[in-house]
PDB file with one MODEL, atoms N, CA, C and O in Angstrom:
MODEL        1
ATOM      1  N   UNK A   1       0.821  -1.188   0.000  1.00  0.00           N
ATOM      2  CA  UNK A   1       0.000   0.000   0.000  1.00  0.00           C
ATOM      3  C   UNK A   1       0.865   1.252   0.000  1.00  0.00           C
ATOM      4  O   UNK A   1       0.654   2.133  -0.833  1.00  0.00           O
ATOM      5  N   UNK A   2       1.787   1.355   0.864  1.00  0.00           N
ATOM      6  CA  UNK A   2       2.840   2.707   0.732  1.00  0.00           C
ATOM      7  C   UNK A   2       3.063   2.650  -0.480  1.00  0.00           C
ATOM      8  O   UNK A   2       2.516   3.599  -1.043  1.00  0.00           O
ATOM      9  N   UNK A   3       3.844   1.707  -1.472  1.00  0.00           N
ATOM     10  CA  UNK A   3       4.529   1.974  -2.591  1.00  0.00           C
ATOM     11  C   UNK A   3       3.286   2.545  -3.845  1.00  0.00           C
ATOM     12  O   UNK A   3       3.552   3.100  -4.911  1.00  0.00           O
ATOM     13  N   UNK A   4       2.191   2.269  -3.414  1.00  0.00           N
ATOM     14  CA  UNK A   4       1.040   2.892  -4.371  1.00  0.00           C
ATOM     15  C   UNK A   4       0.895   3.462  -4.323  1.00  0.00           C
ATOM     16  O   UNK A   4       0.226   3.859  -5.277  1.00  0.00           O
ATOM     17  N   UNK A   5       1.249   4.673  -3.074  1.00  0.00           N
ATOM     18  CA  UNK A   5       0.871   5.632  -2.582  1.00  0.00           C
ATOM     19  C   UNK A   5       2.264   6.685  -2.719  1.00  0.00           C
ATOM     20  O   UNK A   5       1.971   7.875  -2.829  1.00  0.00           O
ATOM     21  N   UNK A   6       3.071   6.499  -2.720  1.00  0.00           N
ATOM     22  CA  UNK A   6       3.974   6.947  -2.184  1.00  0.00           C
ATOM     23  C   UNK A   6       5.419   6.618  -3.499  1.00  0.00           C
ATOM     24  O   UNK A   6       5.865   5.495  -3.735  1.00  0.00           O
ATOM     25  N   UNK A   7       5.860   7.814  -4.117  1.00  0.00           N
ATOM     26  CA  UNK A   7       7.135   7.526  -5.064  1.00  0.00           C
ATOM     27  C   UNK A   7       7.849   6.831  -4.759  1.00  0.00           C
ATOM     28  O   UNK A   7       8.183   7.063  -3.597  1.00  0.00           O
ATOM     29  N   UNK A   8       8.641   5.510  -5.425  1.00  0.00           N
ATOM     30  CA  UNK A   8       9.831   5.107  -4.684  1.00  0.00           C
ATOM     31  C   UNK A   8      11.008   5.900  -4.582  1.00  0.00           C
ATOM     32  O   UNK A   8      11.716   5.395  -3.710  1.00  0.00           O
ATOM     33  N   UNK A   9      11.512   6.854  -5.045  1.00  0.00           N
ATOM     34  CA  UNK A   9      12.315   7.975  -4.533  1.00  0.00           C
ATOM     35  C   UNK A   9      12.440   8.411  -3.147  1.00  0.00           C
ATOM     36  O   UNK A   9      13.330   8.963  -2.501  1.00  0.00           O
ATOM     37  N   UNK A  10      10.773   7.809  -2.791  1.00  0.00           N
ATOM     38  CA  UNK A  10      11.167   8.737  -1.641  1.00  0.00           C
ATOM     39  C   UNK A  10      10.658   7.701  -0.339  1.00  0.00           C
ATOM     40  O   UNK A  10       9.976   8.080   0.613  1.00  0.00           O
ATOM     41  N   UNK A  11      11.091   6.524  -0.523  1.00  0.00           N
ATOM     42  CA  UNK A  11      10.818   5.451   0.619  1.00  0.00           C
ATOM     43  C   UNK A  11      12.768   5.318   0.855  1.00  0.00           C
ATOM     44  O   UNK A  11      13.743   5.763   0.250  1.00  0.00           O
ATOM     45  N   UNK A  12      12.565   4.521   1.981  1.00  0.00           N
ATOM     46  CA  UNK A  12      14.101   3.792   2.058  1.00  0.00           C
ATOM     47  C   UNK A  12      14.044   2.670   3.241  1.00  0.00           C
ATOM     48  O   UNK A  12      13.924   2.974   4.428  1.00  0.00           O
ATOM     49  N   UNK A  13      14.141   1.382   2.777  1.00  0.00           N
ATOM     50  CA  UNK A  13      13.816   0.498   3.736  1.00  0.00           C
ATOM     51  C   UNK A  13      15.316   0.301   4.009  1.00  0.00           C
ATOM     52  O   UNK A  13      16.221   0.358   3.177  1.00  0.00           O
ATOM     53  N   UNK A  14      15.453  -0.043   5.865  1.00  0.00           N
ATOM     54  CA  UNK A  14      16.549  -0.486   6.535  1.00  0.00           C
ATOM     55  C   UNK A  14      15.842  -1.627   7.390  1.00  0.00           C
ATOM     56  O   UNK A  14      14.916  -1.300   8.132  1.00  0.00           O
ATOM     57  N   UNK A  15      16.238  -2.929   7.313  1.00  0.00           N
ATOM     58  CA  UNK A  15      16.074  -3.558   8.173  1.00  0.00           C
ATOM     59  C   UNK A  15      16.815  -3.569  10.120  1.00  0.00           C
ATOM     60  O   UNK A  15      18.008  -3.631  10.416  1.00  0.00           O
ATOM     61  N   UNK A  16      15.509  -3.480  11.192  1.00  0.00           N
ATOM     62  CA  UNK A  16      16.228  -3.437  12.062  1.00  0.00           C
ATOM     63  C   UNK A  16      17.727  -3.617  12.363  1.00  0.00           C
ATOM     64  O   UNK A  16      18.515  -2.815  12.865  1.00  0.00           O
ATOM     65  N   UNK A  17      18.001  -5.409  11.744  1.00  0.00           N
ATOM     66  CA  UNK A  17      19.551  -5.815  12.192  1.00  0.00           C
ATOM     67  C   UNK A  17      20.353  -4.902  11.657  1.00  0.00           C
ATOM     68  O   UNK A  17      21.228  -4.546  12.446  1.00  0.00           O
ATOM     69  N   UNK A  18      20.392  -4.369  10.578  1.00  0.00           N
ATOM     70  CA  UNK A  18      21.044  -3.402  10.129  1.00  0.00           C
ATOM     71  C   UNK A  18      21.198  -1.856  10.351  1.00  0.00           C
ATOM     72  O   UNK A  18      22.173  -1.131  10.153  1.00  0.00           O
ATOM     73  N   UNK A  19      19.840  -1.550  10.860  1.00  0.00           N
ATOM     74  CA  UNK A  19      19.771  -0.124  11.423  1.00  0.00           C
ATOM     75  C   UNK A  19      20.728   0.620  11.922  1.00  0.00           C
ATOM     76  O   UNK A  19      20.719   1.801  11.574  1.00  0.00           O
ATOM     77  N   UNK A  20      21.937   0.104  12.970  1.00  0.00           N
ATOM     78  CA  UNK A  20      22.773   0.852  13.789  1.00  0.00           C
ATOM     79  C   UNK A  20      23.912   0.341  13.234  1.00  0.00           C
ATOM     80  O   UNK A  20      24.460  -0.113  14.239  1.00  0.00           O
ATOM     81  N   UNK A  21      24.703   0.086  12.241  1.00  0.00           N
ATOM     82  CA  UNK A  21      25.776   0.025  11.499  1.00  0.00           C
ATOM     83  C   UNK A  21      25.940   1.276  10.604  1.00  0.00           C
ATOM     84  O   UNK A  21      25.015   1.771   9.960  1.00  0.00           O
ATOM     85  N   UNK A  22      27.431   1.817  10.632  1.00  0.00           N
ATOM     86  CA  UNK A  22      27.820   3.174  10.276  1.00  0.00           C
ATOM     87  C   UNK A  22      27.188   3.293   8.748  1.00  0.00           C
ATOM     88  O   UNK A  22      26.447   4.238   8.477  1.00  0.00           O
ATOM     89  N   UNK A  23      27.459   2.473   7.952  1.00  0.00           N
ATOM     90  CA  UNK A  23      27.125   2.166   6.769  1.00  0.00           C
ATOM     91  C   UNK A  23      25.410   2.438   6.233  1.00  0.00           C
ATOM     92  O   UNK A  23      25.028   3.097   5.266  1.00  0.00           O
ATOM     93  N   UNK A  24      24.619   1.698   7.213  1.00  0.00           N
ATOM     94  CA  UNK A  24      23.199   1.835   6.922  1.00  0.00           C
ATOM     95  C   UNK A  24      22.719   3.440   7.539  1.00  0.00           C
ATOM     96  O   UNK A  24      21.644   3.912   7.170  1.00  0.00           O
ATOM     97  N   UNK A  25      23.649   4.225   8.527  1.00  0.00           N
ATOM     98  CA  UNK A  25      23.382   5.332   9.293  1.00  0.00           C
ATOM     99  C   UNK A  25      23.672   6.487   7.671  1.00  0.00           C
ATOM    100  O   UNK A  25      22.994   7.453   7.319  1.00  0.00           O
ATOM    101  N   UNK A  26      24.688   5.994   7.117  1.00  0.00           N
ATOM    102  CA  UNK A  26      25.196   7.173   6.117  1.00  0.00           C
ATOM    103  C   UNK A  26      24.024   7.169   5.278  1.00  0.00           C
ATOM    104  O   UNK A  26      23.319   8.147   5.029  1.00  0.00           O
ATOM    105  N   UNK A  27      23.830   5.635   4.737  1.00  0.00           N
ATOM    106  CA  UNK A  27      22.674   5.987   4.053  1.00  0.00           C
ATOM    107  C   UNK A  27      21.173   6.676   4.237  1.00  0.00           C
ATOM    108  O   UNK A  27      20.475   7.227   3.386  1.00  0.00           O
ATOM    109  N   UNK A  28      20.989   6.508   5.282  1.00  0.00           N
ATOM    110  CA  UNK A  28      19.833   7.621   6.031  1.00  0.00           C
ATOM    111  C   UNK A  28      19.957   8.631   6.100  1.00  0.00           C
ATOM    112  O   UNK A  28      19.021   9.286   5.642  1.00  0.00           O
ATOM    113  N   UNK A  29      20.811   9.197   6.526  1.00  0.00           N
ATOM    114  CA  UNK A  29      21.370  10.445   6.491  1.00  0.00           C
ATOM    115  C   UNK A  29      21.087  11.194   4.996  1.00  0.00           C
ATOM    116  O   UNK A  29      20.389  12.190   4.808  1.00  0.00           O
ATOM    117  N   UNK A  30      21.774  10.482   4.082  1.00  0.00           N
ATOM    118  CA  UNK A  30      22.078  10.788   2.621  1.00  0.00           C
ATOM    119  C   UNK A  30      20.713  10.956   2.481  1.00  0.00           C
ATOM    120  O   UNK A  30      20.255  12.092   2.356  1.00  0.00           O
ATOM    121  N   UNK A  31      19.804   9.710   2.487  1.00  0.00           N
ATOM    122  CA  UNK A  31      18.487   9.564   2.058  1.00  0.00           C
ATOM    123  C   UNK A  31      17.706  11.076   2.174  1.00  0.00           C
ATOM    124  O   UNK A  31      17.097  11.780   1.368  1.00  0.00           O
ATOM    125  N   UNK A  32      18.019  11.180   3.470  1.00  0.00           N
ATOM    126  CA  UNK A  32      17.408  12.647   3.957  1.00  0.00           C
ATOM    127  C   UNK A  32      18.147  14.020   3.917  1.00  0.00           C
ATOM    128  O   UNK A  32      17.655  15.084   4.292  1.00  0.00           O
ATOM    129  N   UNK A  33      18.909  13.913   3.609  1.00  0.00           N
ATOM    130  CA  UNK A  33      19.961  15.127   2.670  1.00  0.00           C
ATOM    131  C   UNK A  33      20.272  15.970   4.375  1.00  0.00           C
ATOM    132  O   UNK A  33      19.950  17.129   4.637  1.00  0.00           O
ATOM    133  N   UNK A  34      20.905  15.077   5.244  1.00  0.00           N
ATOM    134  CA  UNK A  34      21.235  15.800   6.249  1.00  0.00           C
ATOM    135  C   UNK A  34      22.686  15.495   6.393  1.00  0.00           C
ATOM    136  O   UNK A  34      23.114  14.664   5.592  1.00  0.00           O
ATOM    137  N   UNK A  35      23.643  16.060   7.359  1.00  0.00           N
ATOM    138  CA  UNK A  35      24.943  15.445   7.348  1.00  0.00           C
ATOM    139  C   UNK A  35      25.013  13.904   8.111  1.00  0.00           C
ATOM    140  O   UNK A  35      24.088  13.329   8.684  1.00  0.00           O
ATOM    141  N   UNK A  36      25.938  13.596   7.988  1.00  0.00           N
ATOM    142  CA  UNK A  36      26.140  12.345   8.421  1.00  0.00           C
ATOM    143  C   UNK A  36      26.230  12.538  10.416  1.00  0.00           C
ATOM    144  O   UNK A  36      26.537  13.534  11.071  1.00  0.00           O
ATOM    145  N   UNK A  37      25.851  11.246  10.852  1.00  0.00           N
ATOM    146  CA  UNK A  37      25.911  11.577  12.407  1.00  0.00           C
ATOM    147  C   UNK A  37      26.697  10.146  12.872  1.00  0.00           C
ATOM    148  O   UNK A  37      26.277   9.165  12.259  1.00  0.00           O
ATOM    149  N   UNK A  38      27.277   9.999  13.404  1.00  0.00           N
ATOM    150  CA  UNK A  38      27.973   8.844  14.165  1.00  0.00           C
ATOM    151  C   UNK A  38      27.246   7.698  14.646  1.00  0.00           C
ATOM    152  O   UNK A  38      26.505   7.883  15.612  1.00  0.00           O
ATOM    153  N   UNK A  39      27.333   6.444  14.097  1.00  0.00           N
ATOM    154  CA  UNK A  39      26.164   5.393  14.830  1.00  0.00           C
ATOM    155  C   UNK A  39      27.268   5.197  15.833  1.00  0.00           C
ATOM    156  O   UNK A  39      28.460   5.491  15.746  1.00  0.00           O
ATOM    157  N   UNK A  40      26.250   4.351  17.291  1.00  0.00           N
ATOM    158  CA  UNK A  40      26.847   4.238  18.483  1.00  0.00           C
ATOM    159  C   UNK A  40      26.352   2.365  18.252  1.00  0.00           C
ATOM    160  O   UNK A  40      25.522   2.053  19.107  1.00  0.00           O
ATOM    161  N   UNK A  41      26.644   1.428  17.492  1.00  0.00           N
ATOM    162  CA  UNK A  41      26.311   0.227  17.951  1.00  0.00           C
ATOM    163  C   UNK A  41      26.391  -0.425  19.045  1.00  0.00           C
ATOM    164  O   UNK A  41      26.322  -1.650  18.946  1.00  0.00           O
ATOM    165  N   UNK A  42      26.557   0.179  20.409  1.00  0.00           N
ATOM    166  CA  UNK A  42      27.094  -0.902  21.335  1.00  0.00           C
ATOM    167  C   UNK A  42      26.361   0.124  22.165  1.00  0.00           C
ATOM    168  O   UNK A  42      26.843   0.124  23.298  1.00  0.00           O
ATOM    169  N   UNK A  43      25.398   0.983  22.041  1.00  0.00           N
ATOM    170  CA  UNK A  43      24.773   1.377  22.963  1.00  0.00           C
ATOM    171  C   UNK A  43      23.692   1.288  23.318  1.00  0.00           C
ATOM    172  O   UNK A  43      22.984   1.674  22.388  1.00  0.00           O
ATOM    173  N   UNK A  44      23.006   0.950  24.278  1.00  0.00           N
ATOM    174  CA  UNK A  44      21.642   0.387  24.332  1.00  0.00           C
ATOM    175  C   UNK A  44      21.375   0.547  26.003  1.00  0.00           C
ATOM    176  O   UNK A  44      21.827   0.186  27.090  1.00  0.00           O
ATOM    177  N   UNK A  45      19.968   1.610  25.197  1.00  0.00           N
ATOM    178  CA  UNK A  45      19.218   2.497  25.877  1.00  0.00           C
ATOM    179  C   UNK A  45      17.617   1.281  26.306  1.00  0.00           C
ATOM    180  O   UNK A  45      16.926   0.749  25.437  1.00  0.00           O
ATOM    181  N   UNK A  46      17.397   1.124  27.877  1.00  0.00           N
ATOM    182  CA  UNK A  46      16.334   0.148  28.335  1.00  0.00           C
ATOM    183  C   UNK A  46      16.441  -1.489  28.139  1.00  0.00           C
ATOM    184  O   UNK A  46      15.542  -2.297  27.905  1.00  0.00           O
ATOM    185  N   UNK A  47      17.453  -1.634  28.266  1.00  0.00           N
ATOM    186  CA  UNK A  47      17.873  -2.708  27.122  1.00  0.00           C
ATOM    187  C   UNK A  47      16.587  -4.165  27.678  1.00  0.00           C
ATOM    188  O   UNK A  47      16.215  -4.129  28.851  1.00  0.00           O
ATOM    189  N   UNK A  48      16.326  -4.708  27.238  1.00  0.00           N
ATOM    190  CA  UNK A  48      15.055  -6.173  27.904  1.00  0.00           C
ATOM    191  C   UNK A  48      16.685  -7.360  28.426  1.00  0.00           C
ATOM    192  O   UNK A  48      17.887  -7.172  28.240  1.00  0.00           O
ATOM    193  N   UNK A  49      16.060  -8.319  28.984  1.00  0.00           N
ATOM    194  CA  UNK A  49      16.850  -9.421  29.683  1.00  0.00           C
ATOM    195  C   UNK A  49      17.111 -10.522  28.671  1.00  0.00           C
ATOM    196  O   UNK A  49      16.262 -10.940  27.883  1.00  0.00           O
ATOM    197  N   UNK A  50      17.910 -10.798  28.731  1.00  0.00           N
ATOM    198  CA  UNK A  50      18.029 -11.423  27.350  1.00  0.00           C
ATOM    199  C   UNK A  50      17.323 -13.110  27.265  1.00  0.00           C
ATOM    200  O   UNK A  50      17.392 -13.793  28.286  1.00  0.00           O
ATOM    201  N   UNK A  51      16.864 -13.517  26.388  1.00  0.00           N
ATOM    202  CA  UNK A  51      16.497 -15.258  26.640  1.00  0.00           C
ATOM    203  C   UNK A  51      16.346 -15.938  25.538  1.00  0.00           C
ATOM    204  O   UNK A  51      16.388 -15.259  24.512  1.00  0.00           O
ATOM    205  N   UNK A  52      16.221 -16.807  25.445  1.00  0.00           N
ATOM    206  CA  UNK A  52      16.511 -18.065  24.235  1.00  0.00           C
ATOM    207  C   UNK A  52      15.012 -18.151  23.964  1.00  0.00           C
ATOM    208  O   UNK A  52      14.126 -17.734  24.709  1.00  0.00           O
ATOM    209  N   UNK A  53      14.809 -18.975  22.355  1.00  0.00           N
ATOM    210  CA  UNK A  53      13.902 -19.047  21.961  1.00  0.00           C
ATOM    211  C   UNK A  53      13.929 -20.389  22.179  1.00  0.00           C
ATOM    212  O   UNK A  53      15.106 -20.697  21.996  1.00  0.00           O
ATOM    213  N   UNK A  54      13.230 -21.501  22.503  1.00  0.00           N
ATOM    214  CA  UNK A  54      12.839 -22.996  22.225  1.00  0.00           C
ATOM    215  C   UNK A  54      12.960 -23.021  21.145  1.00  0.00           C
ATOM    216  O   UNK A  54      12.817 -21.986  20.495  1.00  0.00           O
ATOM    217  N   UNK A  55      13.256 -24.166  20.573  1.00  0.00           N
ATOM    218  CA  UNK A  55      13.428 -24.076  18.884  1.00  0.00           C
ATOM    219  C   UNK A  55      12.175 -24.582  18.055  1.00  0.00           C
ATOM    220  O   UNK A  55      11.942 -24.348  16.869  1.00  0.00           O
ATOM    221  N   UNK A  56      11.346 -25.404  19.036  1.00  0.00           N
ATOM    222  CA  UNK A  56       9.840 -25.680  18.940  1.00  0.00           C
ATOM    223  C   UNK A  56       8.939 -24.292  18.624  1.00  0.00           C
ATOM    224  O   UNK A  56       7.922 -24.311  17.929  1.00  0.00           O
ATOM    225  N   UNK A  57       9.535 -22.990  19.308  1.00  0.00           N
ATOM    226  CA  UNK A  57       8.299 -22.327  19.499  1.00  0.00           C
ATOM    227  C   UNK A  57       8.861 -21.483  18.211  1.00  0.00           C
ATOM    228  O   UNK A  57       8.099 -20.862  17.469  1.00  0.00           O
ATOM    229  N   UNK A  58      10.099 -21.524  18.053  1.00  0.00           N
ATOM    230  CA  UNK A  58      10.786 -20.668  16.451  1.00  0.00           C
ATOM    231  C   UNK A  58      10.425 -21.248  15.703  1.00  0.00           C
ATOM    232  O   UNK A  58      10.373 -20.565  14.680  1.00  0.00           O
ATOM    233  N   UNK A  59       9.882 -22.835  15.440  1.00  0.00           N
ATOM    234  CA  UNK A  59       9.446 -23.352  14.201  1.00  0.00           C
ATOM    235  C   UNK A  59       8.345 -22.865  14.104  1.00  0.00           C
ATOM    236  O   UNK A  59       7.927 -22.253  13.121  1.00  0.00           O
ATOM    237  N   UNK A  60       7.537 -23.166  15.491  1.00  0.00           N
ATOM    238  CA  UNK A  60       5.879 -22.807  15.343  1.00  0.00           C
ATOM    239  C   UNK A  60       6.040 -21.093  15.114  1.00  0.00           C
ATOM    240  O   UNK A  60       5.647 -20.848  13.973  1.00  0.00           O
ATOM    241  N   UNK A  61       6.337 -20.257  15.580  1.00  0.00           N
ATOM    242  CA  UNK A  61       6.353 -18.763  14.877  1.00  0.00           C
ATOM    243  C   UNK A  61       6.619 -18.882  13.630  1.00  0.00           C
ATOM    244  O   UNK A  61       5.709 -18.500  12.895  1.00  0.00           O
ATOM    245  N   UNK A  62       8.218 -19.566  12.755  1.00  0.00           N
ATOM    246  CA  UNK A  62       8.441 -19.237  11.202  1.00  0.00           C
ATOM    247  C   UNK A  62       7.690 -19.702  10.532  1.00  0.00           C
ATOM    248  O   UNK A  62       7.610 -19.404   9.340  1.00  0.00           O
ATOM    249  N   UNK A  63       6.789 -20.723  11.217  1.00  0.00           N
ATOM    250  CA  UNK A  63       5.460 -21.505  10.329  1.00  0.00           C
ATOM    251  C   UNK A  63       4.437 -20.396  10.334  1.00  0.00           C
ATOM    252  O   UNK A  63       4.300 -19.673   9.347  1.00  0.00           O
ATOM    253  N   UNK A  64       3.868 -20.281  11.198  1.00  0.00           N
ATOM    254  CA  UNK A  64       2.774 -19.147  11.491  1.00  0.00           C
ATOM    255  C   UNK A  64       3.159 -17.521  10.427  1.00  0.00           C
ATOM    256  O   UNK A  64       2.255 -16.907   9.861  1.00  0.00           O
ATOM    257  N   UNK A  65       4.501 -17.134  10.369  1.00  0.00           N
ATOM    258  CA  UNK A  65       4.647 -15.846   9.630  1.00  0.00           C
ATOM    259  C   UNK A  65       5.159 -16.257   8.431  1.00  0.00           C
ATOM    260  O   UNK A  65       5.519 -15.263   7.800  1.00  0.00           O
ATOM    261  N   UNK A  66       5.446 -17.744   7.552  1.00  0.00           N
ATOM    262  CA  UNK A  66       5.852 -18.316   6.443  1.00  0.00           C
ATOM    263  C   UNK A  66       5.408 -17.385   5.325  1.00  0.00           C
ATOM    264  O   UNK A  66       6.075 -17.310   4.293  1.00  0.00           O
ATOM    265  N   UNK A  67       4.353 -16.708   5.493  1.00  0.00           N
ATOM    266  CA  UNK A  67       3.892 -16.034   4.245  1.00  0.00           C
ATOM    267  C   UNK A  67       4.315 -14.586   3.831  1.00  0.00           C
ATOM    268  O   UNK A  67       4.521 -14.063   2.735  1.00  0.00           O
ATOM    269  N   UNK A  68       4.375 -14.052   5.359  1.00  0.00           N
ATOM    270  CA  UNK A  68       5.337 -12.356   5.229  1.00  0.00           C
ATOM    271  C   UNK A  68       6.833 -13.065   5.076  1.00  0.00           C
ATOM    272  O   UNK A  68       7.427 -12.289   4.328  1.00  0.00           O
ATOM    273  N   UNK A  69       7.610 -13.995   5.361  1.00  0.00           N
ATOM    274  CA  UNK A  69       8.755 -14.566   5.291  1.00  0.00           C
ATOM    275  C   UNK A  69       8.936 -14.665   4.027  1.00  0.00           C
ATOM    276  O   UNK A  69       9.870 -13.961   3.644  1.00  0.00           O
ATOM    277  N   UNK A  70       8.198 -15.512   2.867  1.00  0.00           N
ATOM    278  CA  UNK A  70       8.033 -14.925   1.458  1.00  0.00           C
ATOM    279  C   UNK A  70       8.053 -14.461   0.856  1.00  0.00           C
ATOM    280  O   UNK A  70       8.582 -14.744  -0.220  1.00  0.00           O
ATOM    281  N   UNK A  71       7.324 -13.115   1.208  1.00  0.00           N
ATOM    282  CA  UNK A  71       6.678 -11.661   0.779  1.00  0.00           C
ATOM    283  C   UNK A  71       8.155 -11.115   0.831  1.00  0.00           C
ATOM    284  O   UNK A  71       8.642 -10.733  -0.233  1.00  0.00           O
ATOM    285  N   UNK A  72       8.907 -11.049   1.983  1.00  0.00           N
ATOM    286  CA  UNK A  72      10.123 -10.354   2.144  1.00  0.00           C
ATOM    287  C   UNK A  72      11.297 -10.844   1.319  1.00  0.00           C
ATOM    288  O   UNK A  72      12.045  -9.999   0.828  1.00  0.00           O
ATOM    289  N   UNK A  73      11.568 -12.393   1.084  1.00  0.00           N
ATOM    290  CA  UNK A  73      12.321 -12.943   0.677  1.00  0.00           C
ATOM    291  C   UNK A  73      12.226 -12.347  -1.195  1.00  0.00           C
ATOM    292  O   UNK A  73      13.083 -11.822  -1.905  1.00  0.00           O
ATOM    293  N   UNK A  74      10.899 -12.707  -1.446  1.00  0.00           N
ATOM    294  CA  UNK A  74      11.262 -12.046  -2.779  1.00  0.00           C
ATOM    295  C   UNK A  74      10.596 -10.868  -3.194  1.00  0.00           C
ATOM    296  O   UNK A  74      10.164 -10.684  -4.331  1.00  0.00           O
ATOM    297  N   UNK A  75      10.490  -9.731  -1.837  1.00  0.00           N
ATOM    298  CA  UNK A  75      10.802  -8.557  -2.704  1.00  0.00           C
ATOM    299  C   UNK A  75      11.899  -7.709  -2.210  1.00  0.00           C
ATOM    300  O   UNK A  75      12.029  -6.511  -2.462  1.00  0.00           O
ATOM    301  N   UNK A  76      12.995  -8.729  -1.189  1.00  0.00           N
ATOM    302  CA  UNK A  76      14.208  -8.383  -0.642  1.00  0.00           C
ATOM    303  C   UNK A  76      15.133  -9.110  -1.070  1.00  0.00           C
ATOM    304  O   UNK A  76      16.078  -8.340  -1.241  1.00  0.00           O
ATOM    305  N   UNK A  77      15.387  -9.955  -1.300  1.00  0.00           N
ATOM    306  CA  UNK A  77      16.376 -11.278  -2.115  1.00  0.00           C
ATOM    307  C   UNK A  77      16.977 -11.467  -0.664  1.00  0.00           C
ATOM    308  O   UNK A  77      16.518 -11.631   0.466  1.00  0.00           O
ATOM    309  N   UNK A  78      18.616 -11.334  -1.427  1.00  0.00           N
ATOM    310  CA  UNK A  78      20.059 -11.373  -0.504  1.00  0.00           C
ATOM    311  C   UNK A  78      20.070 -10.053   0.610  1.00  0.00           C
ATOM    312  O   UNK A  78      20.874  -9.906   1.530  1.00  0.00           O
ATOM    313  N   UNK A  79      18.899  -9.116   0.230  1.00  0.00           N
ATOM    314  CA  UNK A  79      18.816  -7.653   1.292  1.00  0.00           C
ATOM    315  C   UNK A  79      18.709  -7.695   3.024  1.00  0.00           C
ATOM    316  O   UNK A  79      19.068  -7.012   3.983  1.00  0.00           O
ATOM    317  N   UNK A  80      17.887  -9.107   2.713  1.00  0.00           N
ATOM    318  CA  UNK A  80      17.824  -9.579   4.270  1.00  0.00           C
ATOM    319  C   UNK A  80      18.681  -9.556   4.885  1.00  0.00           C
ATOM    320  O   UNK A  80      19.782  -9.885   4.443  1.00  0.00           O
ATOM    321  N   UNK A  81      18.536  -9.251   5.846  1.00  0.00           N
ATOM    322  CA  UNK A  81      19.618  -9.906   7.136  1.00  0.00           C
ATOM    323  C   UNK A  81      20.056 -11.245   7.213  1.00  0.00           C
ATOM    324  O   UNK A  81      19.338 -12.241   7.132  1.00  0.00           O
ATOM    325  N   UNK A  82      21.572 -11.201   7.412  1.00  0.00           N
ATOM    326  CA  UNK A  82      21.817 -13.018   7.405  1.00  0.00           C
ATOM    327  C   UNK A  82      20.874 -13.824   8.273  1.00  0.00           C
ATOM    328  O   UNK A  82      20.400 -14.922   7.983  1.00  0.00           O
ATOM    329  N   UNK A  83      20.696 -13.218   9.235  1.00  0.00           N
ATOM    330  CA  UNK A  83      19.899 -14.044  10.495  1.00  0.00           C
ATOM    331  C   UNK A  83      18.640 -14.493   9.895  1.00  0.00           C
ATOM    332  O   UNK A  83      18.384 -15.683  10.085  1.00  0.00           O
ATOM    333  N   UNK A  84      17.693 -13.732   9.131  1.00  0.00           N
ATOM    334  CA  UNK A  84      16.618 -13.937   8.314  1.00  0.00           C
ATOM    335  C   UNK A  84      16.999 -15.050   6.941  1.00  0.00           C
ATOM    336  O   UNK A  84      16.402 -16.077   6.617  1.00  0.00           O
ATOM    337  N   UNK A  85      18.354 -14.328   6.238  1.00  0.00           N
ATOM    338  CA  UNK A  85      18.843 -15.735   5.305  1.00  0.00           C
ATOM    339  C   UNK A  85      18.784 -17.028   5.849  1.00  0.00           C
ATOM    340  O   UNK A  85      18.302 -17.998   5.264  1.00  0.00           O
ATOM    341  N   UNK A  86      19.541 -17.038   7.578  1.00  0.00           N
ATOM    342  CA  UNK A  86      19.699 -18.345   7.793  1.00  0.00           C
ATOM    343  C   UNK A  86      18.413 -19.010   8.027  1.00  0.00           C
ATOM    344  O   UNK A  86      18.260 -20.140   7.563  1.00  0.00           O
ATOM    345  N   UNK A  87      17.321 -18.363   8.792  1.00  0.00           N
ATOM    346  CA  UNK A  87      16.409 -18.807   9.285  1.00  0.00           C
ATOM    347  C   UNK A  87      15.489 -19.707   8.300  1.00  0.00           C
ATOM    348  O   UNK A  87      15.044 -20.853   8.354  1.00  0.00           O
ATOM    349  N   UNK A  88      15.411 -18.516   7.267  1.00  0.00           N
ATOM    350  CA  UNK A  88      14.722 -19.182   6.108  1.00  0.00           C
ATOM    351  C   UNK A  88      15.524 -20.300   5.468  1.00  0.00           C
ATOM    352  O   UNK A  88      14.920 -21.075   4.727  1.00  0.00           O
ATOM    353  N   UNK A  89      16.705 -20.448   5.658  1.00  0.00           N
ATOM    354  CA  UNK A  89      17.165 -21.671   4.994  1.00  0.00           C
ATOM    355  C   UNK A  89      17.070 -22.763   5.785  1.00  0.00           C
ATOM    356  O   UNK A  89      17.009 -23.855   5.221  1.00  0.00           O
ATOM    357  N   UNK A  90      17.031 -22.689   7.534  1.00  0.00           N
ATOM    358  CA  UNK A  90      16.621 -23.769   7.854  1.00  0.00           C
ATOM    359  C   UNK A  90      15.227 -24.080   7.689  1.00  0.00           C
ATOM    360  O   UNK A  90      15.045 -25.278   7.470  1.00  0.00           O
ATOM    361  N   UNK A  91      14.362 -23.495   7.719  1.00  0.00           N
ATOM    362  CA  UNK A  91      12.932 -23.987   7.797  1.00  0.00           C
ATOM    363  C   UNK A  91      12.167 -23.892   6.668  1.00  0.00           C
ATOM    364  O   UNK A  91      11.042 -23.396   6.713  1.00  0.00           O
ATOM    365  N   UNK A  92      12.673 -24.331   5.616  1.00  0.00           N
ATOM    366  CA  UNK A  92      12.669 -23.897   4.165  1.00  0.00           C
ATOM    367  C   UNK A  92      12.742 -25.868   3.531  1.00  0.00           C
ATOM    368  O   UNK A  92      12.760 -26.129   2.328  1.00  0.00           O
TER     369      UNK A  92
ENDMDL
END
């Protein structure tokens, strides 16, 4: 619906994992014709407790979202995040 709505000129998708790498920061920046600002990757503001997924309940989630997993895969290819590459290659 955005892209119907909206020029592609003037979208710019960053995936979370990628968000705070200097590289994906320049391009935002650029995107928005501002100067460049310093990403801080190792800083984390509220941070949650960290915990493992069961690997039962990651199948039953990548089963359950298999269809946006799709959707992304091919209208993102190789754009994904490795973590998303790998995922989809195991449960694939």
């Amino acid at each position: 619906e955005l892209e119907a709505v909206v020029p592609a000129e003037r979208i710019h998708y960053v995936f979370y994992e990628d968000l705070f790498a200097q590289g994906t920061t320049d391009g935002i920046c650029e995107f928005l014709g501002i100067d460049p600002v310093a990403a801080d990757p190792d800083a984390r503001i509220n941070p949650g407790r960290p915990s493992s997924l069961p690997e039962t309940t990651e199948t039953l989630l990548y089963n359950g979202l298999a269809a946006q997993y799709a959707f992304v895969a091919d209208r993102f290819g190789t754009a994904m995040p490795d973590a998303w590459l790998q995922r989809s290659a195991r449960f694939s």
